[in-house]
N, C-alpha and C positions, 0 to 999 in steps of 0.2 A: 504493500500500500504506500502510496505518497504523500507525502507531509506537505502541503501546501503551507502552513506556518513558517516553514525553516525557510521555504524561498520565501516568503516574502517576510520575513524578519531579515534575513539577508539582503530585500532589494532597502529596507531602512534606514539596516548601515549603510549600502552604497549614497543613497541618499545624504545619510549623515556627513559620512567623507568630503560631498562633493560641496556642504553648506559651509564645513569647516574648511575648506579650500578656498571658494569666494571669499570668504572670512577674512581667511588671512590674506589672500592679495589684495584687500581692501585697495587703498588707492595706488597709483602709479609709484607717486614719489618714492615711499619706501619700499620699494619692492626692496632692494638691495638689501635691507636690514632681516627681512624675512625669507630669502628665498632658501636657503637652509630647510625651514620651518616648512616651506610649500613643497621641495622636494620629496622629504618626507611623507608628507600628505599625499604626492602624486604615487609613490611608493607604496603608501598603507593601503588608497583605490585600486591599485593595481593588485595586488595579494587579494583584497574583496572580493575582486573582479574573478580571481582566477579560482577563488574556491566557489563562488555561486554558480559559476558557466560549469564549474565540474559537476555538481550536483546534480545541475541540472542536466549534466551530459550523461551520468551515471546512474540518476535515479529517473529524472521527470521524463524524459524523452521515452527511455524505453518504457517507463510504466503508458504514453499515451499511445506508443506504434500496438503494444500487446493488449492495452483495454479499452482503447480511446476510442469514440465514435467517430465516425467518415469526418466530421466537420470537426472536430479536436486534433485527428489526425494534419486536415488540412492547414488549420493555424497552425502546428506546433513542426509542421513543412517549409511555410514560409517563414516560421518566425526562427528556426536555423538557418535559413537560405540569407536571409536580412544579417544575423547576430555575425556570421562568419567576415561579411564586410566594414561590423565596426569595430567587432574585435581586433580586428587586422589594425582598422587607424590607429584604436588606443593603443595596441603595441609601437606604433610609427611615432605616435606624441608620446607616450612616456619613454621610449628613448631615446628622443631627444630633448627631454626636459627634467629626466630623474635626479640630476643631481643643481648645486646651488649655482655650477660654474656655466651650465648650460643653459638655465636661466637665464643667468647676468650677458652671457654672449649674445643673446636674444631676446630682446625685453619684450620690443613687437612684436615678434611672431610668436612667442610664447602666448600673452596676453590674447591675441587674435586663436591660436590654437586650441587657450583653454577654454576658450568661452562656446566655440562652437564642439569642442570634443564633451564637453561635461552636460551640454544642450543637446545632442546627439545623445549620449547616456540616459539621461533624464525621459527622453521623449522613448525610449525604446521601453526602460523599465513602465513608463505610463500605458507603453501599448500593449506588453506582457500586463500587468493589473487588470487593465478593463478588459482584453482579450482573450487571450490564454490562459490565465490562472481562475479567472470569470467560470470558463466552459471545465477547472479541472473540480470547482466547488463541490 
């Protein structure tokens, strides 16, 4: 049986992660005093990231190809066809932004980076809530 609790206690933390990451890059000016602090953060999402997608690879998928009905089957089709191409960016942003010195090399594209990869995250976990996890109740 699937725990639909643990994923989405886990899409919480990611959630959490991503509120304490705005957080702390709050304004521009100090980025330089906090990016230590942000890299870490990008670090702790990343680890998140990689125990929920396993779960989910490990437990939820196959429980919905073996008991899921045609249209469970069908979102939980497209919704790894979708996850395999953001998973991929957020590996591409976090390594180039995991540590404090690759921040500071790139304050722009960081800044432009994180705001669309963590919007990107957000809108995937809201369309697993309302869809996939919806149909696994």
């Amino acid at each position: 049986m699937l725990n639909i609790k643990t994923l989405k206690r886990q899409h919480e933390e990611i959630y959490d992660v991503i509120a304490e990451l705005r957080e702390s890059m709050g304004s521009e000016g100090d980025l330089e005093n906090r990016a230590f602090e942000i890299a870490q953060k990008i670090s702790l999402l990343a680890g998140k990231l990689k125990i929920h997608l396993g779960t989910e690879d490990r437990y939820m998928y196959p429980y919905i190809m073996e008991n899921g009905s045609d249209e469970l089957k069908k979102a939980a089709e497209s919704s790894v066809k979708e996850m395999g191409d953001i998973s991929a960016k957020f590996l591409e942003y976090k390594d180039r932004f995991n540590t404090r010195s690759k921040i500071l090399n790139d304050l722009k594209g960081f800044l432009s980076e994180t705001s669309k990869i963590l919007h990107m995250l957000e809108e995937r976990m809201k369309k697993e809530d309302s869809n996939l996890y919806r149909l696994l109740v």
